[in-house]
PAGUTOR-434328 format. One record per atom (N, C-alpha, C): atom name; z, y, x. Coordinates in Angstrom, 2 decimals, decimal comma. Last residue first. Layout:
# residues N
- CA Z Y X
...
//
This chain:
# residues 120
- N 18,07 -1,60 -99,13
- CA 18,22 -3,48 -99,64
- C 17,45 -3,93 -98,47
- N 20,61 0,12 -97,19
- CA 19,53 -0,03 -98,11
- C 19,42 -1,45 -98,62
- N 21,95 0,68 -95,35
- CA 22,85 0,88 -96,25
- C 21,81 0,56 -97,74
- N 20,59 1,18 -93,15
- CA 21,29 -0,15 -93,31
- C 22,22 -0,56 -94,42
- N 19,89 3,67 -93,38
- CA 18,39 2,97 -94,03
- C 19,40 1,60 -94,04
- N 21,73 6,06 -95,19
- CA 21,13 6,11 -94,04
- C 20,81 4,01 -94,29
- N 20,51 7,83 -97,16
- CA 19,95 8,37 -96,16
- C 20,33 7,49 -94,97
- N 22,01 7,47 -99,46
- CA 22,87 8,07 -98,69
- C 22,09 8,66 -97,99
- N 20,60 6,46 -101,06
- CA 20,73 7,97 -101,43
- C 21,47 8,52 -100,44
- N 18,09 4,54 -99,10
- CA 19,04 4,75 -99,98
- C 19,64 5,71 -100,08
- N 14,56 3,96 -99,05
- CA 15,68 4,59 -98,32
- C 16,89 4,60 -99,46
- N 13,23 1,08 -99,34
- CA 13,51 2,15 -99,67
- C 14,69 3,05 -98,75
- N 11,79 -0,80 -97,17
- CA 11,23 -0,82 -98,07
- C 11,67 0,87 -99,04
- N 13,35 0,51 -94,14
- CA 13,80 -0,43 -95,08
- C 12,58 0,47 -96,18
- N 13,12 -0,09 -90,19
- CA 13,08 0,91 -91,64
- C 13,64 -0,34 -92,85
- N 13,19 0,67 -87,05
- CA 13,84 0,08 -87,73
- C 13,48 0,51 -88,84
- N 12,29 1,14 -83,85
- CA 12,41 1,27 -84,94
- C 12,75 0,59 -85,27
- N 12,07 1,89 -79,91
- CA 12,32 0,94 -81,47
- C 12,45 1,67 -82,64
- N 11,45 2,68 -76,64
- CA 11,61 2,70 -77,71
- C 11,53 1,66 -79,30
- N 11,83 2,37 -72,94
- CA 11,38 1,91 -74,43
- C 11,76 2,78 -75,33
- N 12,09 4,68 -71,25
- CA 11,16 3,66 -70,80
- C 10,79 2,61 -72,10
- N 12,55 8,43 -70,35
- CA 12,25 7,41 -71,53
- C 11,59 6,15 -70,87
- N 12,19 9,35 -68,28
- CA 13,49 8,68 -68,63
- C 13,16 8,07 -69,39
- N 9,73 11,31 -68,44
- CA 10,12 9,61 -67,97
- C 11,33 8,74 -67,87
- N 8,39 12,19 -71,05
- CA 10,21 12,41 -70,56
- C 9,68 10,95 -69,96
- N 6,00 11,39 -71,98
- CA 6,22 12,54 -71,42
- C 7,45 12,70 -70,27
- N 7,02 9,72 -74,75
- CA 6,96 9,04 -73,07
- C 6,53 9,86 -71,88
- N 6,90 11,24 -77,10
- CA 7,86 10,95 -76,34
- C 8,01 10,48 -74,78
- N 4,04 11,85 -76,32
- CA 4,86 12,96 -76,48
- C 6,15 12,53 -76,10
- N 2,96 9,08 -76,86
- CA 2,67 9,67 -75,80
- C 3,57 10,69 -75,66
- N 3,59 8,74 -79,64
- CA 4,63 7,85 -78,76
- C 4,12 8,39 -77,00
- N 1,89 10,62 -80,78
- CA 3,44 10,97 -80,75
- C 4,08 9,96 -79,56
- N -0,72 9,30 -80,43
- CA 0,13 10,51 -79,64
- C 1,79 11,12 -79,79
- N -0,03 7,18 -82,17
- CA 0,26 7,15 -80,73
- C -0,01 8,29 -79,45
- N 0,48 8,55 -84,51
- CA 1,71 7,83 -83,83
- C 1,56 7,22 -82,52
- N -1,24 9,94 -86,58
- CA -1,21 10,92 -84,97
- C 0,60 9,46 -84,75
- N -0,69 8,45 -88,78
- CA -1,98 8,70 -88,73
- C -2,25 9,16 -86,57
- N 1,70 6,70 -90,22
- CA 1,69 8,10 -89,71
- C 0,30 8,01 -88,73
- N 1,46 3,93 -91,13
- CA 0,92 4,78 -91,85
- C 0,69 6,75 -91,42
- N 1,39 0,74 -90,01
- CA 1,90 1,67 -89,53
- C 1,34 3,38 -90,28
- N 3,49 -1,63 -91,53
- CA 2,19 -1,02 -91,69
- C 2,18 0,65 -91,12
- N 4,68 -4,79 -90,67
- CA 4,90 -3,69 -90,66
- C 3,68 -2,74 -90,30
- N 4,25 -7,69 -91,03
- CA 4,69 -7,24 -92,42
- C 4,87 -5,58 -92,41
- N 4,48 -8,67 -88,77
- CA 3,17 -8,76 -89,35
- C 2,85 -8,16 -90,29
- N 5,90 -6,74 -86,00
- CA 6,48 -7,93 -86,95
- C 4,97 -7,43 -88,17
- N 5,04 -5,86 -82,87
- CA 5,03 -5,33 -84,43
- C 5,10 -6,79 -84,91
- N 5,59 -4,06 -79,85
- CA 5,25 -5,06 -80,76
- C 5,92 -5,00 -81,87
- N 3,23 -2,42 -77,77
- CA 3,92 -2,24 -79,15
- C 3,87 -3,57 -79,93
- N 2,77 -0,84 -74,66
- CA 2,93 -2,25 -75,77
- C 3,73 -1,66 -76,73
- N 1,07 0,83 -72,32
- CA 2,24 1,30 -73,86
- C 1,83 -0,40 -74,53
- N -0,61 0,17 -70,57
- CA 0,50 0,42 -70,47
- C 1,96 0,81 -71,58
- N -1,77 -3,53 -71,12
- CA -1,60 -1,89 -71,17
- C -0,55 -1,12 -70,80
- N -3,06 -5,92 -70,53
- CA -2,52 -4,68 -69,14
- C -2,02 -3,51 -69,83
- N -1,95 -8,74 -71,65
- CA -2,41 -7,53 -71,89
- C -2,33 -6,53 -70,44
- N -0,76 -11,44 -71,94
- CA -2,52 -11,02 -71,93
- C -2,56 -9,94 -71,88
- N 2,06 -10,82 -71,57
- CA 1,23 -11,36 -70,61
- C -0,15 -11,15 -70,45
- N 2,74 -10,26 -74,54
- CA 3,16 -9,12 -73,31
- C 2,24 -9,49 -72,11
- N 1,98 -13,03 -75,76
- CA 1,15 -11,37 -76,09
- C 1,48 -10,11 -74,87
- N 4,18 -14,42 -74,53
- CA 2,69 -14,12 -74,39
- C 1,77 -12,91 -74,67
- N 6,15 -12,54 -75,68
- CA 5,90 -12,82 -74,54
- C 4,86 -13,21 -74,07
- N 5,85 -12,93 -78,43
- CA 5,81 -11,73 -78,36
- C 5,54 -11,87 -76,52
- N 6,68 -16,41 -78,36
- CA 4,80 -15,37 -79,35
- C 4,66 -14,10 -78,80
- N 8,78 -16,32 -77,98
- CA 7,47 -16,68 -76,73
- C 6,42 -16,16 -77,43
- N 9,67 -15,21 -79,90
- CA 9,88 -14,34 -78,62
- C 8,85 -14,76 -77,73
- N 8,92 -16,95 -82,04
- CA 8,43 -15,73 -81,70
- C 8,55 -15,23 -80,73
- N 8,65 -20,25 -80,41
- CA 9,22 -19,32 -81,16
- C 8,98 -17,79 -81,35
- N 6,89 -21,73 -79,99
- CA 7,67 -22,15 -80,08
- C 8,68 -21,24 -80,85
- N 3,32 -21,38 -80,62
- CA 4,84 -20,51 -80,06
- C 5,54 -21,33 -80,32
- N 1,56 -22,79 -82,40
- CA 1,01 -22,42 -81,06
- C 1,92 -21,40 -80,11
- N 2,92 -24,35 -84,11
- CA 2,01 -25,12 -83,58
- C 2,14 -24,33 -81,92
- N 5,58 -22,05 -84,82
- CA 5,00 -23,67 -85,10
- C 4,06 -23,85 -83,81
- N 6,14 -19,53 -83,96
- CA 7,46 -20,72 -84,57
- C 6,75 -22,14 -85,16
- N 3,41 -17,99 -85,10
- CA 4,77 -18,26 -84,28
- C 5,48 -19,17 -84,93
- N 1,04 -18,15 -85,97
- CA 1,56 -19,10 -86,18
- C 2,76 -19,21 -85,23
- N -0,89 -16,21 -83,80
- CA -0,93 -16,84 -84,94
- C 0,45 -18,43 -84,88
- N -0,73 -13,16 -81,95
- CA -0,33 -14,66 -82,08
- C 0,03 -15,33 -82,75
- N -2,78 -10,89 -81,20
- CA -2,36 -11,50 -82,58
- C -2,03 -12,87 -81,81
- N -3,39 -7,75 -79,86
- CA -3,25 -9,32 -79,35
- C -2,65 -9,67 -80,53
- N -5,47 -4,88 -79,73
- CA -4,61 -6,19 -80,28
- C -4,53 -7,02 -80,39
- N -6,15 -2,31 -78,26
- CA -6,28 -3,62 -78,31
- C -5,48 -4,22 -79,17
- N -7,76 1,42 -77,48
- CA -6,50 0,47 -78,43
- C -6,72 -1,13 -78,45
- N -7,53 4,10 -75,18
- CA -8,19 2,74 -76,16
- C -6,98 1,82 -76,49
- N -7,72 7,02 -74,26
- CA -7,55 6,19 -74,67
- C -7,95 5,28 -75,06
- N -9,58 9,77 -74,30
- CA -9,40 8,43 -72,97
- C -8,74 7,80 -72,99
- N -7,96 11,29 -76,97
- CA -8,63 11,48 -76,39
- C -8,89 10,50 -75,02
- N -5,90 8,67 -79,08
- CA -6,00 10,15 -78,15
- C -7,24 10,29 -77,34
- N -6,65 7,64 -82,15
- CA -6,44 7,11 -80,53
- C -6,75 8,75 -80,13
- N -5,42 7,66 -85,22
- CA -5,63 8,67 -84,78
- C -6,13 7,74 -82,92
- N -5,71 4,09 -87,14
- CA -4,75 5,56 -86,28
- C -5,49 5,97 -85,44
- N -7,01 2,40 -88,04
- CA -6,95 3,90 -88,71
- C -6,41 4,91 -88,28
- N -6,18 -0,18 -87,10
- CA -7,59 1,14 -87,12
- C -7,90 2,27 -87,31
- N -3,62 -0,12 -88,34
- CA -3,91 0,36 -87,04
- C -5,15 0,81 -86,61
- N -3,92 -1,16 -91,02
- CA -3,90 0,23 -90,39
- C -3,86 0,65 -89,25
- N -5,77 -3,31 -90,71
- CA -6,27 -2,23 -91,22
- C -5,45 -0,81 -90,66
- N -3,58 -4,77 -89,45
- CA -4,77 -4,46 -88,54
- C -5,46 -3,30 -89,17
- N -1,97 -4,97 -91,76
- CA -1,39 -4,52 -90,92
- C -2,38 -3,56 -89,40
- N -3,69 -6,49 -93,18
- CA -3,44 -5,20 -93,64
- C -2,93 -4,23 -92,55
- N -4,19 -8,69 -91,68
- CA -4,89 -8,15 -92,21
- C -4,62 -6,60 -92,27
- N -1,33 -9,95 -92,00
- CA -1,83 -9,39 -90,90
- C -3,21 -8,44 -90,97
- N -1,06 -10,34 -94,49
- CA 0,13 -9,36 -94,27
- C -1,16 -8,65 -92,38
- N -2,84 -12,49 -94,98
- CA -3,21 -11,36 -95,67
- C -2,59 -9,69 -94,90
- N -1,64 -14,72 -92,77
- CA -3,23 -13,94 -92,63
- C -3,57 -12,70 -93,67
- N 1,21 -15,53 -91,71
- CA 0,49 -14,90 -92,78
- C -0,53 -13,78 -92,43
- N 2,26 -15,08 -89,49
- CA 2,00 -16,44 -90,02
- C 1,38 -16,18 -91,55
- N 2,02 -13,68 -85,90
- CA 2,00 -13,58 -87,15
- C 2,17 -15,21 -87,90
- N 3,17 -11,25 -84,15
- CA 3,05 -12,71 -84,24
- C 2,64 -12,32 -85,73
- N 1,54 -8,62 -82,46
- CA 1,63 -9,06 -83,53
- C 1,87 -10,69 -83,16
- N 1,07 -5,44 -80,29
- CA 1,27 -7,31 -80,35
- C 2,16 -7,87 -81,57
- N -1,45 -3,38 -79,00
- CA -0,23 -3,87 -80,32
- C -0,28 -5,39 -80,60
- N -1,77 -1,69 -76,46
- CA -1,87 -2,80 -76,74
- C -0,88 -3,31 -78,22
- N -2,93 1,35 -75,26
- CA -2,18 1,20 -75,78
- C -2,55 -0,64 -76,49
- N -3,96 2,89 -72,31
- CA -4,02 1,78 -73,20
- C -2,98 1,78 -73,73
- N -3,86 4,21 -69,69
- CA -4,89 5,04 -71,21
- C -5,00 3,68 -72,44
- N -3,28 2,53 -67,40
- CA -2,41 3,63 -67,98
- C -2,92 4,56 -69,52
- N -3,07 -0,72 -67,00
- CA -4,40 0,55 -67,39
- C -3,53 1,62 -68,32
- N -2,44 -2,11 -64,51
- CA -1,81 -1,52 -65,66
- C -2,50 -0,72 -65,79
- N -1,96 -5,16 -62,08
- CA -2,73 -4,11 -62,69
- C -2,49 -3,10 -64,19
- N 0,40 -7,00 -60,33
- CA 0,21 -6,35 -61,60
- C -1,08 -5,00 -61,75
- N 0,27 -8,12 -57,36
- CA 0,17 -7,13 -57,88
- C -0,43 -7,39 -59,12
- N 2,11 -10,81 -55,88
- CA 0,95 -10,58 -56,74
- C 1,11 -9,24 -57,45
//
């Protein structure tokens, strides 16, 4: 069975269990910059780890399933994406086809050291 993959998509996959955090979270993704023949989707899977996931990973795994895009991004409910041009940047990185994922990591503050595991 051939896979179809719409190469001008970007898909953001959210579990979630809190409807305000997600909210906000959707707000900002509206707000980001989409590149020129691009388009943006988001799959929300409500209530990981109860009723309708068993556990997040199957929350994040489904969400991987409904989608064709070719850039997935999955996002914990609580994380607001605020750099405006980030999915042309994640285009810039994925340029280099070596590149095949990428991750982040942050903390509420940075600590004086600078570096973020060293934070609260």
């Amino acid at each position: 069975m051939k896979v179809t993959v719409d190469e001008r998509k970007f898909a953001f996959i959210m579990c979630t269990n809190n409807r305000q955090y997600c909210l906000e979270a959707l707000h900002y993704i509206k707000s980001l910059a989409v590149p020129d023949g691009y388009t943006v989707e988001t799959c929300i899977i409500e209530d990981a780890k109860s009723r309708n996931a068993r556990s997040m990973a199957e929350g994040y795994n489904r969400g991987m399933h409904q989608s064709d895009a070719r850039y997935k991004i999955y996002l914990h409910q609580d994380v607001m994406i605020v750099e405006k041009n980030f999915l042309q940047h994640l285009l810039d990185v994925f340029a280099d086809r070596k590149i095949g994922m990428i991750g982040m990591i942050g903390s509420p503050r940075m600590p004086e050291n600078s570096v973020m595991w060293y934070g609260e």
